[in-house]
C-alpha positions as CSV (number, residue, x, y, z in Angstrom):
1,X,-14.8,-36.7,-1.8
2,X,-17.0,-34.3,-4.0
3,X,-15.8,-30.8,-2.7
4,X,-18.5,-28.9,-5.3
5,X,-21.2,-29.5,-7.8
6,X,-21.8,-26.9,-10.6
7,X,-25.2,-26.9,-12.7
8,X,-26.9,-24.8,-15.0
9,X,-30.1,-26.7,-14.7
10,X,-33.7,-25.2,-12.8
11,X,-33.8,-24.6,-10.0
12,X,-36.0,-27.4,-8.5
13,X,-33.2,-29.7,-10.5
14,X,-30.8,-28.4,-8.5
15,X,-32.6,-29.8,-5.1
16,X,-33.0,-33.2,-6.3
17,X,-29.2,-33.6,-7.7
18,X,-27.9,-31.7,-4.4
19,X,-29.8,-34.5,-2.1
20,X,-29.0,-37.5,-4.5
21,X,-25.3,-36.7,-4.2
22,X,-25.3,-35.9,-0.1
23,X,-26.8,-39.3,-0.2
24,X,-24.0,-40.7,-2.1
25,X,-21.3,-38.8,0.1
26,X,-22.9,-39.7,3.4
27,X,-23.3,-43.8,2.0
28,X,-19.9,-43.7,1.3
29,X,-20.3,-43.1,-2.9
30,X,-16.9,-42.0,-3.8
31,X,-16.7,-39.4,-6.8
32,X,-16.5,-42.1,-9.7
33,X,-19.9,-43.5,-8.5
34,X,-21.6,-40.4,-7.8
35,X,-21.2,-39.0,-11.8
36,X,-23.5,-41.8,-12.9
37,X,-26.4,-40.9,-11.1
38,X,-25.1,-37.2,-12.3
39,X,-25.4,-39.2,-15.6
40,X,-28.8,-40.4,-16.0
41,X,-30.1,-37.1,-14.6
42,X,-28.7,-35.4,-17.2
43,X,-30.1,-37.7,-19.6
44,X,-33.9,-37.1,-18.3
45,X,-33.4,-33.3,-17.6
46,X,-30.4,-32.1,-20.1
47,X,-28.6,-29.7,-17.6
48,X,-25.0,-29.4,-18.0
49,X,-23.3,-31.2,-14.7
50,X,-19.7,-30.5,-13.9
51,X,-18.4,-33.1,-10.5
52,X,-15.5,-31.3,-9.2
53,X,-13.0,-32.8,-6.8
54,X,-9.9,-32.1,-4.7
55,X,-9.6,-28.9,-3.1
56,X,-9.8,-25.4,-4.8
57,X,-7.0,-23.1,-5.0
58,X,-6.8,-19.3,-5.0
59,X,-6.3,-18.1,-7.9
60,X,-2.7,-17.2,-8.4
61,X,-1.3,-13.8,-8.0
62,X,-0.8,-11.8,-10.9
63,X,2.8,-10.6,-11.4
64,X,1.7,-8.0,-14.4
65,X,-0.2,-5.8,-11.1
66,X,0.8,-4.1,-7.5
67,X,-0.3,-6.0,-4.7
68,X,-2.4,-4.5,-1.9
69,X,0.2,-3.5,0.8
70,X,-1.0,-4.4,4.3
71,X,0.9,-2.4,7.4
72,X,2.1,-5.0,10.0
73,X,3.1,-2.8,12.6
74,X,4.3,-4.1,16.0
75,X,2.0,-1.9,18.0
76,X,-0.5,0.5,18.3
77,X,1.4,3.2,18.7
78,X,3.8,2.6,15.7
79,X,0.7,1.8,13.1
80,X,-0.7,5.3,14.3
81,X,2.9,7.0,13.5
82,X,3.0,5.8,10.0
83,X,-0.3,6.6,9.6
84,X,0.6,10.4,10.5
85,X,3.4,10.3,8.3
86,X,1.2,9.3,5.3
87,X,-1.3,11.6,6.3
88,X,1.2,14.5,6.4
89,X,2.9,13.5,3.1
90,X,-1.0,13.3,1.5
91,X,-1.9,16.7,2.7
92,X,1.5,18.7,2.1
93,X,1.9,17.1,-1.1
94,X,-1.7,16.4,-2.4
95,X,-4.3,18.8,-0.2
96,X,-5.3,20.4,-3.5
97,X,-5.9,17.8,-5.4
98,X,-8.6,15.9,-6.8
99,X,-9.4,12.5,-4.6
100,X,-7.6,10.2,-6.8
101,X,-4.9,11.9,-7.1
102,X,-4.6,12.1,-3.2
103,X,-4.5,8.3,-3.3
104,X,-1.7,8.3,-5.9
105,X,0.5,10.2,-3.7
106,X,-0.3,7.5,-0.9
107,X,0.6,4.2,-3.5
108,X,3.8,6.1,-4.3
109,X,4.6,6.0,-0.7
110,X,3.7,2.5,-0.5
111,X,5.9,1.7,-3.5
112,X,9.0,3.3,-1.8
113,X,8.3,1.2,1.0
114,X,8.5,-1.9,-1.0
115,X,11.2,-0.8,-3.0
116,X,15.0,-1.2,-2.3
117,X,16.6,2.1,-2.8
118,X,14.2,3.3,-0.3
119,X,13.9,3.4,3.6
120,X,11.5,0.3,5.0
121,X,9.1,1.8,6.8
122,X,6.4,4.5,6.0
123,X,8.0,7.3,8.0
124,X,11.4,6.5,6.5
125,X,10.0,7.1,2.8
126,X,8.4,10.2,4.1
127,X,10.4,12.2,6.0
128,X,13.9,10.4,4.4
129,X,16.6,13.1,4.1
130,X,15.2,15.1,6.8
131,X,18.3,14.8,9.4
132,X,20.5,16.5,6.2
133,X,21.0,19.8,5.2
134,X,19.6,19.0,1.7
135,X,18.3,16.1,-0.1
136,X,14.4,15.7,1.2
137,X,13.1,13.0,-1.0
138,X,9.5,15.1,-0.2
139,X,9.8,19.1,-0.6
140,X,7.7,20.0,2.3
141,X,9.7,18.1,5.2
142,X,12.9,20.4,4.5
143,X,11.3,23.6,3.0
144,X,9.4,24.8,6.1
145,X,6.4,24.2,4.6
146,X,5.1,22.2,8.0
147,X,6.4,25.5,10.5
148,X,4.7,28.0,7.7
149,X,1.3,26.7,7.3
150,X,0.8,23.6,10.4
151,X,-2.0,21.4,9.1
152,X,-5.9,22.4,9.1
153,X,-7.3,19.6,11.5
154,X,-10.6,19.5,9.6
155,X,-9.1,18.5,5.8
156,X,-5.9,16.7,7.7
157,X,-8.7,14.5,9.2
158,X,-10.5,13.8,5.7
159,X,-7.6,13.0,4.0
160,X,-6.5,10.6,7.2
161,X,-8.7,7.7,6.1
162,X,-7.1,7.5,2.7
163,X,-3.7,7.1,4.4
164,X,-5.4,4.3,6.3
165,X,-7.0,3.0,3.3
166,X,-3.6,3.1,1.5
167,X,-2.1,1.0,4.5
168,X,-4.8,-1.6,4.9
169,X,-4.8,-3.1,0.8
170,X,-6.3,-0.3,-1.3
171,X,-4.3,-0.3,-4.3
172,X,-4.5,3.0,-6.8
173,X,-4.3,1.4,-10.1
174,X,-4.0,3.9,-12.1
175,X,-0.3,5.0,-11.1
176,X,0.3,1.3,-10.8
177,X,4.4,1.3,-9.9
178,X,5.2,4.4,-9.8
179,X,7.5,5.8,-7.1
180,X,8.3,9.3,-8.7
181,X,6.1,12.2,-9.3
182,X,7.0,15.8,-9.4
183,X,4.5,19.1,-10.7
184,X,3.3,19.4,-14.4
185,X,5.3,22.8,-14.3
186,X,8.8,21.9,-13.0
187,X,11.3,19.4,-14.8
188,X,13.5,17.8,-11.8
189,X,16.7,17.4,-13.3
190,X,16.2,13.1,-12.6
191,X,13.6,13.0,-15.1
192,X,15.4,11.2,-17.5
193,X,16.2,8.1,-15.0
194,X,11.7,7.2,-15.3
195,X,9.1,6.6,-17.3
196,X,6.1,8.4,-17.4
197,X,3.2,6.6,-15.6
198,X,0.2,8.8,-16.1
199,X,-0.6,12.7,-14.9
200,X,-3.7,13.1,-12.2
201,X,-4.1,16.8,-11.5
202,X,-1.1,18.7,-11.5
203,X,0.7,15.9,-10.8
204,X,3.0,13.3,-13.6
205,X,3.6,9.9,-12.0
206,X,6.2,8.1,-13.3
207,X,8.1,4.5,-12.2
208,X,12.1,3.1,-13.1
209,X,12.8,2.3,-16.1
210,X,12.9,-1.5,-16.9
211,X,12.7,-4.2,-14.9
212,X,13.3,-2.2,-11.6
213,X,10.1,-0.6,-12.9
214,X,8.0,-4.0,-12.5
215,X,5.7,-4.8,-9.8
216,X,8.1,-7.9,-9.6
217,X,10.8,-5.6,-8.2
218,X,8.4,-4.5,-5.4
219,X,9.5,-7.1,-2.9
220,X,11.5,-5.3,0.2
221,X,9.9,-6.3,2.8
222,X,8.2,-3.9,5.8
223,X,11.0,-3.4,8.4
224,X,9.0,-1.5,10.5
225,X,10.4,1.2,12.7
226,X,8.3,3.8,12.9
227,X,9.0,5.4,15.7
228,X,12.9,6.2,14.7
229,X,12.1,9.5,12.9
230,X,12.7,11.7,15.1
231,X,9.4,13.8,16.7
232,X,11.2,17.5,15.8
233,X,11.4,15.8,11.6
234,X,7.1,15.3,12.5
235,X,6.9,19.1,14.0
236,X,8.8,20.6,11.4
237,X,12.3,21.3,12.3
238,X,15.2,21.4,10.3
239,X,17.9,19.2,11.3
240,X,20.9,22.0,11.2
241,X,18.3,23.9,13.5
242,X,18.4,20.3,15.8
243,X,21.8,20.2,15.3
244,X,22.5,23.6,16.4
245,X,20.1,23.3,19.7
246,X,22.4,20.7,20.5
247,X,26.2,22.3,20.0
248,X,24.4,25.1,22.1
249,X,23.1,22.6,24.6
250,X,26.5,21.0,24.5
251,X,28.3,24.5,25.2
252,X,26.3,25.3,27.9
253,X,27.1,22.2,29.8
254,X,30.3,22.6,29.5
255,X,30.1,26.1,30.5
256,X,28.6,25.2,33.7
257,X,31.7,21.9,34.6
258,X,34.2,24.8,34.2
259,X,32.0,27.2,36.6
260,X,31.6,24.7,39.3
């Protein structure tokens, strides 16, 4: 069956060849006897006549370029989590910044999600490290930076829509695999383990070295989960002070078994 029927030819052309080959598709013409009548057409009129049959393919996925990341939460309530998280790691990290280099803090988290040495869901890239005493893969979750200066609602809800975007395909290009990035005016002492990317604002973005650099290696898939960071990592609270609440909490229960 013809599936498609490209001309460069006028336009009234066009009309006639389009309802001399429904004819032949409707009468039962296959493709080998419709090109004929393509034929003589084009030796009246001289437009150029492709027949093309068989069904079209995609085109095929390009391996040299990140693909658009799509969140597949399994509810509501976890896709609205992660997009907190990402909201919180744009505006700690990237409130300052100029717009695109907002989304490039976004694609790093996206990366991380995708990549093997990191935690499988958005939250778990975010706030990773959070229930140690050190080791925050993002500054602002174990600093204090959250219980010192608790969001602005007004920019926290500008910048929320480009942690959506970031969640539902849009792809910042210009960091392309990057899953590092630390200030223009530091040198973290695991520089030497990337490759520089590109610097946006204060910012230098850099990926793995090698193949583990390649979008290729981006394949972990989204284990979801969401909802296992614990609310007191969201709010700002240290784990030794969680962990302290609880040896009190602890004590005082067992205070109150020996009083009774």
């Amino acid at each position: 069956m013809i599936k498609a029927i490209a001309l460069s030819a006028p336009a009234s052309l066009r009309a006639h060849v389009t309802l001399l080959c429904i004819g032949a598709v409707a009468s039962g013409v296959v493709a080998t006897q419709a090109q004929p009548i393509a034929g003589a057409i084009t030796g009246l009129f001289a437009p150029t006549i492709t027949v093309v049959t068989g069904k079209l393919k995609a085109p095929p996925i390009d391996p040299t370029k990140v693909q658009p990341f799509f969140l597949k939460a399994d509810s509501v309530t976890e896709r609205q989590r992660a997009i907190r998280c990402m909201t919180d790691a744009i505006y700690y990290e990237a409130a300052n910044e100029p717009e695109d280099g907002q989304r490039a803090v976004a694609q790093v988290v996206v990366n991380r999600v995708r990549d093997e040495h990191f935690p499988k869901s958005v939250c778990g890239v975010v706030y990773q490290g959070w229930e140690r005493q050190t080791g925050c893969q993002f500054s602002f979750v174990c600093d204090g930076s959250i219980r010192r200066r608790h969001a602005d609602p007004t920019t926290w809800a500008r910048l929320r829509p480009l942690a959506e975007d970031a969640l539902n395909g849009y792809v910042a290009t210009e960091v392309g695999t990057s899953t590092h990035y630390y200030a223009n005016y530091v040198r973290p002492n695991w520089v030497r383990t990337v490759a520089k990317v590109t610097e946006i604002g204060k910012h230098i973005f850099c990926s793995w070295k090698g193949k583990a650099g390649l979008p290729t290696a981006l394949r972990q898939t989204y284990g979801g989960g969401e909802m296992t960071v614990a609310q007191a990592a969201l709010d700002g609270v240290h784990a030794r002070v969680v962990a302290i609440a609880a040896r009190h909490e602890r004590g005082r229960r067992v205070h109150t078994v020996l009083r009774t």
